[in-house]
N, CA, C and O atoms as a MOPAC input file, in Angstrom:
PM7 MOZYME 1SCF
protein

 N      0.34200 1    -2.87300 1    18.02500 1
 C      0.72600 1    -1.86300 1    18.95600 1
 C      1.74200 1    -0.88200 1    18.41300 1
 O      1.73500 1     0.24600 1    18.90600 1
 N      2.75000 1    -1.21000 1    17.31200 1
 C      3.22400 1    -0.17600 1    16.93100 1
 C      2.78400 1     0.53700 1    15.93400 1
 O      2.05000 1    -0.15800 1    15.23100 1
 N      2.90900 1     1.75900 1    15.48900 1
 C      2.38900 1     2.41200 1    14.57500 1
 C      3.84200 1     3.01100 1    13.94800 1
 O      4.77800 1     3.67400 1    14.39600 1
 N      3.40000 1     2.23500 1    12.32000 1
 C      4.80700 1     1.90800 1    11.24900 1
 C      4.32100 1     3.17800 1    10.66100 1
 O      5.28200 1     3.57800 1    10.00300 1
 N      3.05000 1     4.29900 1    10.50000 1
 C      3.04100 1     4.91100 1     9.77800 1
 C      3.54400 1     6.06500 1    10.16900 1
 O      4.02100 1     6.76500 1     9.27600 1
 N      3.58600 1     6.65500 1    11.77100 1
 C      4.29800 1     7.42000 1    12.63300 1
 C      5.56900 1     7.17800 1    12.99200 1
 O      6.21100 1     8.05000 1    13.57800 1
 N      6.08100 1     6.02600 1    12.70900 1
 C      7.29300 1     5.89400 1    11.97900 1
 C      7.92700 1     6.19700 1    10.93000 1
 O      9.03300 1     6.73100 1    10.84900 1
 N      7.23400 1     5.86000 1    10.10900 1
 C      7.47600 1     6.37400 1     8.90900 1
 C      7.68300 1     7.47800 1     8.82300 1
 O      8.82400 1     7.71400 1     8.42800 1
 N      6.89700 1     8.58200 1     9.07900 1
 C      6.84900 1     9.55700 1     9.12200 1
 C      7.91900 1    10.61200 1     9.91400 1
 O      8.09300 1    11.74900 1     9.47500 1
 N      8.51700 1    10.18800 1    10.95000 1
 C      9.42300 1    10.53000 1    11.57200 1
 C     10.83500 1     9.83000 1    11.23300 1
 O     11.70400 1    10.24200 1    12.00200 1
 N     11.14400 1     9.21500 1    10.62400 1
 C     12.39800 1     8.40700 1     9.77000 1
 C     12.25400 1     9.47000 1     8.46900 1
 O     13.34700 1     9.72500 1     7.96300 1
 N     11.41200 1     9.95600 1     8.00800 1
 C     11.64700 1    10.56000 1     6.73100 1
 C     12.21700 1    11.88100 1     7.05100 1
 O     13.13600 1    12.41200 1     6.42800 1
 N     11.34700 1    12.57000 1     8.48900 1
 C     12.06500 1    13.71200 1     9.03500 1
 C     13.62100 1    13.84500 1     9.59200 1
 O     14.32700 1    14.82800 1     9.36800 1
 N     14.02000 1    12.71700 1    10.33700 1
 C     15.36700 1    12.54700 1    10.61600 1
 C     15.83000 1    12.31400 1     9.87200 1
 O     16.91600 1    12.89200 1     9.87500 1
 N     15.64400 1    11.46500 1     8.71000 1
 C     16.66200 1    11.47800 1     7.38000 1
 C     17.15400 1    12.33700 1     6.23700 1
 O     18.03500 1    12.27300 1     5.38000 1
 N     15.62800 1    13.66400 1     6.82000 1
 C     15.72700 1    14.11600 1     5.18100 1
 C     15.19000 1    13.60200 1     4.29600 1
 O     15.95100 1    13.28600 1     3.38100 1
 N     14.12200 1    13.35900 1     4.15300 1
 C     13.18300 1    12.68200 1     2.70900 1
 C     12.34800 1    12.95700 1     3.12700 1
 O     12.30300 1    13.16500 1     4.33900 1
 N     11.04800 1    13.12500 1     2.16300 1
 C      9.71000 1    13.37000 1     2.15600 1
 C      8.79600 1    11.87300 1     1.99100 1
 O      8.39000 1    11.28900 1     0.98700 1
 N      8.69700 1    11.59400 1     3.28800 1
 C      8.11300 1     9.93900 1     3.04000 1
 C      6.93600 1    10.06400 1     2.04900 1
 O      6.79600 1     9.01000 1     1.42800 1
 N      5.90400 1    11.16800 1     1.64700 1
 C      5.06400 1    11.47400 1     0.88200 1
 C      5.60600 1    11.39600 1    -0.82300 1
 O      4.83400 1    11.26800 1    -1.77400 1
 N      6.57800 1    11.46800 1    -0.88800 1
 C      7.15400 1    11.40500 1    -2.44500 1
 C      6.99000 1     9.89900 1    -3.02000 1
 O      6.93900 1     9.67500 1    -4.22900 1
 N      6.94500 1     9.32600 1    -2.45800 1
 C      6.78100 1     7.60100 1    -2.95500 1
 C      5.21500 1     7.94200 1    -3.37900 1
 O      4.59600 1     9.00100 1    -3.28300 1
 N      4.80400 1     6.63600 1    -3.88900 1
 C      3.18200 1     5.76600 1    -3.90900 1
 C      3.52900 1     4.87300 1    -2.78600 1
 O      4.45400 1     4.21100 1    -2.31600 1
 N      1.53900 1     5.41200 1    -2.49400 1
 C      1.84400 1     4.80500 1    -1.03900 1
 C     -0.00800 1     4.15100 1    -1.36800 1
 O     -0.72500 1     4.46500 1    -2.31800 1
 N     -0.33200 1     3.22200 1    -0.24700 1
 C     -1.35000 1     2.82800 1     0.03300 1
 C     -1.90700 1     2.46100 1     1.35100 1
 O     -1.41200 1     1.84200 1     2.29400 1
 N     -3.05100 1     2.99700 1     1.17400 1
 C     -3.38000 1     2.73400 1     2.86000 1
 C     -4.38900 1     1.42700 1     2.96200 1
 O     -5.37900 1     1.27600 1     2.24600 1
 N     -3.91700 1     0.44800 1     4.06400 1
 C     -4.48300 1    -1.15100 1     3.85100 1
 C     -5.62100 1    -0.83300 1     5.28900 1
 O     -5.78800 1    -0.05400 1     6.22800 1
 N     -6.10500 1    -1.85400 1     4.75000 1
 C     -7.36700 1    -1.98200 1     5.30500 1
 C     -7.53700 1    -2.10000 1     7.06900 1
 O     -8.51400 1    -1.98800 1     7.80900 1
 N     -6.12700 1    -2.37200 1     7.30900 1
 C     -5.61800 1    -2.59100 1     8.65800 1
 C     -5.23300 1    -1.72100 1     9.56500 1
 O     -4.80500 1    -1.92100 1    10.70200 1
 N     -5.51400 1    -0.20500 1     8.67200 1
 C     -4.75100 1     1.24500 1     9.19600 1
 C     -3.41400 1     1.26900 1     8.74700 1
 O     -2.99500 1     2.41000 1     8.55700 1
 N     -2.80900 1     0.57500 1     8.57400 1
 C     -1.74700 1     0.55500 1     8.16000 1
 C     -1.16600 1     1.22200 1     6.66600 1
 O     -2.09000 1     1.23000 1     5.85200 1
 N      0.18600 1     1.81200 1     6.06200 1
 C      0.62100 1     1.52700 1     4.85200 1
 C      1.78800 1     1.06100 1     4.13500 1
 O      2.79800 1     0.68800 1     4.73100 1
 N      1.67000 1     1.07300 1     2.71300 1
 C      2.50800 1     0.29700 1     2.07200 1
 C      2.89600 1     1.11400 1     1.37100 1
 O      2.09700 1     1.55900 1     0.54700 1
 N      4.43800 1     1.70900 1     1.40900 1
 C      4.97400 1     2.12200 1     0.49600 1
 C      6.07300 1     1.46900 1    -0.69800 1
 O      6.90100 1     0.56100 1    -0.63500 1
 N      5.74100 1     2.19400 1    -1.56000 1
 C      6.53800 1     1.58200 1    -3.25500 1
 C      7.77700 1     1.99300 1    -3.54500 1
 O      7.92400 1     3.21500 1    -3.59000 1
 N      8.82900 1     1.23400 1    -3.78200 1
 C     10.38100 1     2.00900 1    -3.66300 1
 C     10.88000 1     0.99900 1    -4.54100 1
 O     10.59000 1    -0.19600 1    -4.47300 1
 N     11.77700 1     1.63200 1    -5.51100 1
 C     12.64900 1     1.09700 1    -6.31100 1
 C     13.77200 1     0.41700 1    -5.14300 1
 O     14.17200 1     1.02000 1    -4.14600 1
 N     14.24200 1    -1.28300 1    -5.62900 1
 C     15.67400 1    -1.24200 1    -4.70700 1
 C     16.61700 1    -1.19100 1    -5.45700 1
 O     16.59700 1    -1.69300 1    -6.58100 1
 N     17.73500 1    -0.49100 1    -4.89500 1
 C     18.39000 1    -0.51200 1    -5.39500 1
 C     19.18000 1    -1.68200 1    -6.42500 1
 O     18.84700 1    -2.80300 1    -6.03900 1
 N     20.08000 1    -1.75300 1    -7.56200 1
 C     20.52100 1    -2.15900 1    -8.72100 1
 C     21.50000 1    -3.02300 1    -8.01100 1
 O     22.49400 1    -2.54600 1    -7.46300 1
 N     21.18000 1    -4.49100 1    -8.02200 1
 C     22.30000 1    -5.39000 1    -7.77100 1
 C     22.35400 1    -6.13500 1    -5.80400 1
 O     23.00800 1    -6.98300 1    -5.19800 1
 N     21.12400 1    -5.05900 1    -5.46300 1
 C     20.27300 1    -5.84400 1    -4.22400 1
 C     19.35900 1    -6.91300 1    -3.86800 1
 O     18.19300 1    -6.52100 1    -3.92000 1
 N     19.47400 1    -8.04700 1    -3.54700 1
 C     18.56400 1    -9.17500 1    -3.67600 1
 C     17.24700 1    -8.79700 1    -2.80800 1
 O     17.45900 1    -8.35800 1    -1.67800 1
 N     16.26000 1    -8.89600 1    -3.12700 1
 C     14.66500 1    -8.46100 1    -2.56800 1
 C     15.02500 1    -9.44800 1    -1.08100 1
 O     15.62600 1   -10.52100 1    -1.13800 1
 N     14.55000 1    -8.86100 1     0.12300 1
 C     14.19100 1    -9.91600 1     1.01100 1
 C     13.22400 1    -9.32300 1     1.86700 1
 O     12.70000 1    -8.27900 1     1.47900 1
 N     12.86900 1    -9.84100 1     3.05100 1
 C     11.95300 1    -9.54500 1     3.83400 1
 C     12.31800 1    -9.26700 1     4.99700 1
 O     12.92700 1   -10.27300 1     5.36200 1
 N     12.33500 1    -8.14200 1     6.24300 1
 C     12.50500 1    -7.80700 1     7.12600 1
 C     12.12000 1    -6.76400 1     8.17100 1
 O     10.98300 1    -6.38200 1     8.44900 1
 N     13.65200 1    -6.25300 1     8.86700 1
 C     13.07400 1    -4.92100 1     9.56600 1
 C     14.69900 1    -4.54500 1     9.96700 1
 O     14.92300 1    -3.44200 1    10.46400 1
 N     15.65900 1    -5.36600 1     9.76500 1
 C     16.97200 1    -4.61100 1     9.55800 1
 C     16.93300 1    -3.32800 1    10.87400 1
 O     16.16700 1    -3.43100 1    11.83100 1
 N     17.86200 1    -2.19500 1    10.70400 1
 C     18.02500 1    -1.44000 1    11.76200 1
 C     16.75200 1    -0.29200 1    11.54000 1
 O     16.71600 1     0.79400 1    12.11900 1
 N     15.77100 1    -0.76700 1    10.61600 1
 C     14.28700 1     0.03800 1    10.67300 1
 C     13.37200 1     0.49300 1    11.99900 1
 O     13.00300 1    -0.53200 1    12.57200 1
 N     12.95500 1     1.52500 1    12.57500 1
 C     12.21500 1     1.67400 1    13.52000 1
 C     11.11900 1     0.83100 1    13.57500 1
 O     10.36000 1     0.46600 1    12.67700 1
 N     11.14600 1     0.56600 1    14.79800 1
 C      9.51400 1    -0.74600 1    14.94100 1
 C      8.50000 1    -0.04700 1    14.29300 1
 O      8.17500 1     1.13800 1    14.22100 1
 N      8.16100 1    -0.90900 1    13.92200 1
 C      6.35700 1    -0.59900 1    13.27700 1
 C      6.43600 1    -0.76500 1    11.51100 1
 O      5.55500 1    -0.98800 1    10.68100 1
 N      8.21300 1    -0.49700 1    11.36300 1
 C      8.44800 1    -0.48900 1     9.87900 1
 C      9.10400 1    -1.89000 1     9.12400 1
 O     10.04000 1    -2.38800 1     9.74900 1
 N      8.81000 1    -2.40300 1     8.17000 1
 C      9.11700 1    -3.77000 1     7.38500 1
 C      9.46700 1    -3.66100 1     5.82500 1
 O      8.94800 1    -3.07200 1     4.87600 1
 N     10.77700 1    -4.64200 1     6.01700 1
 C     10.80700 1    -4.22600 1     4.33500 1
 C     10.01800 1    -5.72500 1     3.32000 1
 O     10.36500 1    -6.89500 1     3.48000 1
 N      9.02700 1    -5.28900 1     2.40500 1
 C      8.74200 1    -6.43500 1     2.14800 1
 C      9.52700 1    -6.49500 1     0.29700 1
 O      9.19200 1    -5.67400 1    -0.55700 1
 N     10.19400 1    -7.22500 1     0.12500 1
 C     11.17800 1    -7.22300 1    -1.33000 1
 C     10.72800 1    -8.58100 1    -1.49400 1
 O     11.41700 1    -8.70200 1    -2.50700 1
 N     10.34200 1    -9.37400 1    -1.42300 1
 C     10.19700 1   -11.10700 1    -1.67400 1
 C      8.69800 1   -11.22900 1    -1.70600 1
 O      8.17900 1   -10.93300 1    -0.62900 1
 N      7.93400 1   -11.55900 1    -2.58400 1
 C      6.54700 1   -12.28200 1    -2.75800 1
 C      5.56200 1   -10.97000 1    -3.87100 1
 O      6.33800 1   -10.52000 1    -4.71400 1
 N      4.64400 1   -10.57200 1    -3.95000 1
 C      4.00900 1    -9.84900 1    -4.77800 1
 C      3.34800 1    -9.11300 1    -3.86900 1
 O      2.85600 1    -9.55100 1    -2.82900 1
 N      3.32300 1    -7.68500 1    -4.35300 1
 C      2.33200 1    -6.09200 1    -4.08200 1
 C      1.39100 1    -6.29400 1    -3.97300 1
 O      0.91500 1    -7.16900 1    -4.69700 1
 N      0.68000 1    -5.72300 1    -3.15900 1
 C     -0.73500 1    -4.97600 1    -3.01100 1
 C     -0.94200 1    -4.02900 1    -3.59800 1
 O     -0.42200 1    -3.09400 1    -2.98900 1
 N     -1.51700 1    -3.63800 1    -4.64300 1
 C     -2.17400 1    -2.12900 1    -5.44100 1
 C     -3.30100 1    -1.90000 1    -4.75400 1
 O     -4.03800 1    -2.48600 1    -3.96200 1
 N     -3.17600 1    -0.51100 1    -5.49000 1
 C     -4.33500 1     0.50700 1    -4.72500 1
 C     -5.51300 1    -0.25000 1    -5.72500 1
 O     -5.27200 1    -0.55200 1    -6.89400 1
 N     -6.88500 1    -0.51200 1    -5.01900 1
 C     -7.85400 1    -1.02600 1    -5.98100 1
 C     -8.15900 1    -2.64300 1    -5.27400 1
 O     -9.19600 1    -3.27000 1    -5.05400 1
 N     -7.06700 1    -2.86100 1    -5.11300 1
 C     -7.63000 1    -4.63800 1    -4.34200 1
 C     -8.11700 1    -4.86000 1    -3.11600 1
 O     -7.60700 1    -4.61100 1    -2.02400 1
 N     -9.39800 1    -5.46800 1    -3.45200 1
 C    -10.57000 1    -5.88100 1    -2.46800 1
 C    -10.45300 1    -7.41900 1    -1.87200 1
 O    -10.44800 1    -8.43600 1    -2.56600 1
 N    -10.35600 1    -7.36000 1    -0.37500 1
 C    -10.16500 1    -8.30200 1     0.37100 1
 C    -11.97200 1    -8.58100 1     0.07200 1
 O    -12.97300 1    -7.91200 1    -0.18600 1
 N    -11.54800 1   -10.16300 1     0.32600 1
 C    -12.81400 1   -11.03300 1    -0.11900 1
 C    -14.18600 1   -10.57300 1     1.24000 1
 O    -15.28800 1   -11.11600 1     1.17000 1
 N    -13.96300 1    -9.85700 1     2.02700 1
 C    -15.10600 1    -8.71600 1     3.28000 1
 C    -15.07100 1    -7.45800 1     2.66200 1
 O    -15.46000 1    -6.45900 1     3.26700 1
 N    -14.62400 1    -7.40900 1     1.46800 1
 C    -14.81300 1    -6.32100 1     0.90300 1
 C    -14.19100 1    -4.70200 1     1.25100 1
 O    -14.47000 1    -3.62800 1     0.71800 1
 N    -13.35300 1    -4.99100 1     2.23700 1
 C    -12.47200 1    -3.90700 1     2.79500 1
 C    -11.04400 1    -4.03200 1     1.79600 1
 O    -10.31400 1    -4.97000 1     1.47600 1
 N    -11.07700 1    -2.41100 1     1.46700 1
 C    -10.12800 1    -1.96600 1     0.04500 1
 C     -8.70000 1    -1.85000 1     0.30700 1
 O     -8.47000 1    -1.94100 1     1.51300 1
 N     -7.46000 1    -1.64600 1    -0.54900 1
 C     -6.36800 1    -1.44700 1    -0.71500 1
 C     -6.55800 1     0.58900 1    -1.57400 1
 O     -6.77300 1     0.70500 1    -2.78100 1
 N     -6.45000 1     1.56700 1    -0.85300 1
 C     -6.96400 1     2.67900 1    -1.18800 1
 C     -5.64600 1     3.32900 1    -1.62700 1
 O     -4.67000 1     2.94200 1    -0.98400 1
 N     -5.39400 1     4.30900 1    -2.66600 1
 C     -4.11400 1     5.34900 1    -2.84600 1
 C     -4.45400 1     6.11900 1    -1.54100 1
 O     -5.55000 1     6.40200 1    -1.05800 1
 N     -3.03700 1     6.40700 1    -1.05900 1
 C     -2.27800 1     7.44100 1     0.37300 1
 C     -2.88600 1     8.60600 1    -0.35500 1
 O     -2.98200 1     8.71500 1    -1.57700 1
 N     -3.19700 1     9.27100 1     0.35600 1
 C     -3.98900 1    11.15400 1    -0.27000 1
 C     -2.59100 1    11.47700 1     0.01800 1
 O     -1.83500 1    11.14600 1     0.93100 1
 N     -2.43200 1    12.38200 1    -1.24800 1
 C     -1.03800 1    12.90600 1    -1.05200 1
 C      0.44400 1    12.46500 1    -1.87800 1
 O      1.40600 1    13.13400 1    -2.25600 1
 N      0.19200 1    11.36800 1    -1.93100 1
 C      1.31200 1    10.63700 1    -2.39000 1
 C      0.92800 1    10.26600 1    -4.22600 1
 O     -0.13100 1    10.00100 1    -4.79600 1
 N      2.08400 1    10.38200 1    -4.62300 1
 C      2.20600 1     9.70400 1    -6.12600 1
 C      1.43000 1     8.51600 1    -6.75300 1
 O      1.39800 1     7.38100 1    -6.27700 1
 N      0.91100 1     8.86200 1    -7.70000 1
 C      0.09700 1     7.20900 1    -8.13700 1
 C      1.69600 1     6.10500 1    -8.72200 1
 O      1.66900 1     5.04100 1    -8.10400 1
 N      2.40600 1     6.15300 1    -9.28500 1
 C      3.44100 1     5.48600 1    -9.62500 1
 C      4.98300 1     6.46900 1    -9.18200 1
 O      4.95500 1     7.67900 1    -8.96100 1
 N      6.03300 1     5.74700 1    -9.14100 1
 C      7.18200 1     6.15600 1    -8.61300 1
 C      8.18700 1     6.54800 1    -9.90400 1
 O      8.49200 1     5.80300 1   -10.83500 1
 N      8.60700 1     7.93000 1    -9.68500 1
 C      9.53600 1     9.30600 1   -10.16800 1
 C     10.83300 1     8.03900 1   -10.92500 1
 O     11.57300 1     7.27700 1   -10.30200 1
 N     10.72200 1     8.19800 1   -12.22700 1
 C     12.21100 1     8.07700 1   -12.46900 1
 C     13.64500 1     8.39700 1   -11.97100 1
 O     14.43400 1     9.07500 1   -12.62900 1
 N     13.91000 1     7.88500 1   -10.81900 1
 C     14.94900 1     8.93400 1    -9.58400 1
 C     15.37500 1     7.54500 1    -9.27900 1
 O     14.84300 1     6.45000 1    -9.46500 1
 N     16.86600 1     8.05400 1    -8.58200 1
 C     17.97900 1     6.95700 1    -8.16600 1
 C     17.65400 1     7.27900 1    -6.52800 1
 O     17.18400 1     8.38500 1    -6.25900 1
 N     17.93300 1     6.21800 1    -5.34200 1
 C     18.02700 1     6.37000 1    -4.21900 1
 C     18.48100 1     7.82000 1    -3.71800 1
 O     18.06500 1     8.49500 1    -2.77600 1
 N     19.84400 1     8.16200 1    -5.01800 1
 C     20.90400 1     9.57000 1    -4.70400 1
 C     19.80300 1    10.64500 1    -4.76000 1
 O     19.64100 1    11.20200 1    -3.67500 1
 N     18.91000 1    11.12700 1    -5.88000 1
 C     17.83900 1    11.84000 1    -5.59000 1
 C     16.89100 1    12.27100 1    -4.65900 1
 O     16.03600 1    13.15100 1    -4.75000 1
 N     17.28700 1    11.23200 1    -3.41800 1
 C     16.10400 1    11.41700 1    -2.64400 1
 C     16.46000 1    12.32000 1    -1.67000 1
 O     15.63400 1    12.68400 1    -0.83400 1

């Protein structure tokens, strides 16, 4: 019921960032997954912290790439628009 990608999308506008500047992927679920360096000296974990519903941070377990096929054969696709790999850039860049 929530929609993390219209979230997304509106967190990048109130913040100032172009949620499109990452690599992103769109899952088979409607849903996507975006790729972000964490920051230097942050332990990976899993959550949703003070994130708008619909949005999750996943830092703990292994990625989904664009290219991987669920065993029904429904794909892990590149976001139109977005970067195939992520900009040599510090969080401060963004």
């Amino acid at each position: 019921g929530r929609d993390g990608v219209a979230a997304w999308d509106a967190l990048a506008d109130t913040q100032g960032f172009t949620g499109a500047a990452f690599p992103a992927v769109e899952t088979p679920g409607q849903g996507r997954h975006v790729y972000m360096r964490r920051p230097a000296g942050m332990e990976p974990t899993n959550g949703e912290g003070d994130l708008p519903p619909g949005i999750n941070v996943r830092g703990a377990g292994y990625p989904i790439a664009p290219g991987c096929v669920l065993p029904d054969g429904r794909r892990y696709e590149p976001a139109a628009g977005t970067p195939l790999m992520l900009a040599d850039q510090s969080a401060d860049d963004i």
